[in-house]
C-alpha positions, 0 to 999 in steps of 0.5 A: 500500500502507499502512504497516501492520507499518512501523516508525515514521518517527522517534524522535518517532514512537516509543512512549514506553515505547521514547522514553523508555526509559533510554540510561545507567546514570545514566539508571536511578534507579530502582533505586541500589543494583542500579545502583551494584553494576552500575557497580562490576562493570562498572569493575572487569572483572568483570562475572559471569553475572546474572539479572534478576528482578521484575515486569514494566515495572521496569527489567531489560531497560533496566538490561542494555541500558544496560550493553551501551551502557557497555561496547560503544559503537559494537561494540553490535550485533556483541558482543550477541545480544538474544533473546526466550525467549518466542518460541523456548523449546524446545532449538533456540534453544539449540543453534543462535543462542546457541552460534554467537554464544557460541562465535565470538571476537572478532578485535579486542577482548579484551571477552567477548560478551553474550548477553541472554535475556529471559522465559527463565521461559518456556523448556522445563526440557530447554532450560534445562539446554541452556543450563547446559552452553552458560554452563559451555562458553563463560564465558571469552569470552561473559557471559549475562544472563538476564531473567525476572518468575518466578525460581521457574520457573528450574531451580536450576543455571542460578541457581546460576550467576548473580548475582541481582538483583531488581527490586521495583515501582518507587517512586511517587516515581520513576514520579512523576518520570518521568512529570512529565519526559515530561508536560513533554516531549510537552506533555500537558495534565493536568487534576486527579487524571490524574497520580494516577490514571495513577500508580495504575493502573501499579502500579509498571510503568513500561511500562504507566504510559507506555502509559496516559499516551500511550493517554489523552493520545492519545484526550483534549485533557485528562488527567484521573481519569475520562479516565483510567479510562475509557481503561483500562476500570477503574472509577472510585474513587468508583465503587467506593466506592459499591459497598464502601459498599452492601456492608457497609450494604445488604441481599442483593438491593439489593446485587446489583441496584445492583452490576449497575446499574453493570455496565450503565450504566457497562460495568463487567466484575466481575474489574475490580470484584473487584480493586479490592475488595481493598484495601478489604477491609484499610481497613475495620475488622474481625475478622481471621477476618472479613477473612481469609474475605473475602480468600478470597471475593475470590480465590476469585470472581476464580479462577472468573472466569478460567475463564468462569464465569457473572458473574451466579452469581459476583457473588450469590456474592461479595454474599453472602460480603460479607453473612455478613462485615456479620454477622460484624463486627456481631456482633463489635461487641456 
């Protein structure tokens, strides 16, 4: 038989997001002051229900299991119930797993319990207003924390309940850091604008930037830009740059005759293309009634994109939103 659906042999065989996931609070630099208010409630006795929320890849799930760590050592796995809310949403899960974990005590500590719910944004609202009653019922020996990337998709009773703490995107600086510790580690061999290119394309998500790093380094000897990109499918910066270039300077039909060139030669898909027009639209100078109708175009072309529609019909589309803004800012300029 082969080792498909096996866990890996070791830690060296481990993905790095789970390698060089965060083992201590002191580990989390990311987010000091979360993690300095965290410490203070966690010396003090008195940590409180909390809610986690932010982008994915930025630290919520890390931040909770290091606080599990700190406070249980080698109790760990008899004091913690860790779920994914996205796997069991309906009511069940609340009324079966996390009442029989809540409502036991335990017989040789006096440390409440920790029940940790993850993408509990994805839970039904019948199943959060379940879990209300359960937090109300159990405070006195289990403290919940509940993680989610959508806050608004919390019902107002559960929130209300919960300290809040948001994680933004994380800082360059620090996925820079990061990501330098693990190139060290694993003797990645780096190669000029592979380390930029990983950083931009993570986008503040710790989570994908490793998986980029690890995915690239795997299918190269050396990581470099256009290994990057290539790996991930985007397109390439100068690449794009052409693209804004004949944009803003070039007619109709050349235009979309060069755009789906590039489709073709280089498999460029046009979601790909339309998100990396965005920044664009705000370095180029030009009338703000102008930038605004092309924001509009972008989402607009990007929305229609999601929902299978023709990519030759929605790039004339976008070339002739883009050639309405050249008029536009021509003429604001006379």
């Amino acid at each position: 038989m082969g080792s498909k659906g096996k866990a890996p042999s070791s830690i060296d065989d481990a993905p790095w997001v789970e390698k060089y996931r965060p083992k201590t609070l002191d580990d989390v630099a990311a987010h000091k002051e979360i993690i300095d208010t965290i410490k203070r409630l966690v010396k003090e006795d008195r940590f409180p229900h909390v809610l986690f929320y932010g982008p994915p890849g930025t630290g919520k799930t890390s931040t909770i299991l290091a606080v599990a760590r700190q406070m249980y050592g080698s109790s760990l796995r008899s004091m913690v119930l860790e779920l994914n809310a996205s796997d069991d949403r309906g009511i069940g899960i609340v009324r079966e797993q996390i009442v029989d974990f809540a409502s036991t005590k335990t017989m040789f500590s006096n440390k409440f319990k920790l029940v940790i719910l993850d993408e509990c944004d994805a839970m039904t609202k019948d199943a959060q207003a379940a879990l209300r009653r359960v937090i109300e019922k159990y405070t006195r020996n289990t403290r919940f924390c509940l993680i989610c990337n959508y806050v608004n998709k919390i019902i107002p009773a559960l929130q209300s309940r919960c300290t809040r703490f948001r994680f933004p995107p994380l800082a360059d600086s620090y996925v820079r850091s990061r990501l330098q510790f693990v190139i060290d580690s694993e003797r990645v061999n780096m190669a000029e604008g592979g380390l930029d290119a990983v950083v931009t394309l993570g986008a503040g998500d710790m989570r994908r930037t490793l998986n980029i790093l690890q995915a690239t380094h795997m299918s190269t000897d050396v990581v470099g830009e256009e290994a990057v990109y290539q790996c991930t499918g985007n397109p390439l910066p100068k690449d794009i740059e052409a693209i804004v270039q004949a944009l803003f300077n070039e007619d109709f039909v050349d235009v979309f005759d060069r755009v789906q060139d590039m489709q073709l030669n280089k498999g460029l898909a046009l979601t790909d293309i339309v998100q990396q027009l965005h920044p664009w639209v705000f370095r180029v100078n030009m009338p703000a009634a102008v930038r605004i109708k092309l924001v509009d175009a972008l989402a607009d072309t990007e929305h229609r994109l999601a929902f299978g529609t023709s990519e030759r019909l929605q790039l004339g589309a976008l070339v002739g939103a883009f050639s309405v803004a050249r008029e536009g800012i021509v003429a604001a300029a006379k």
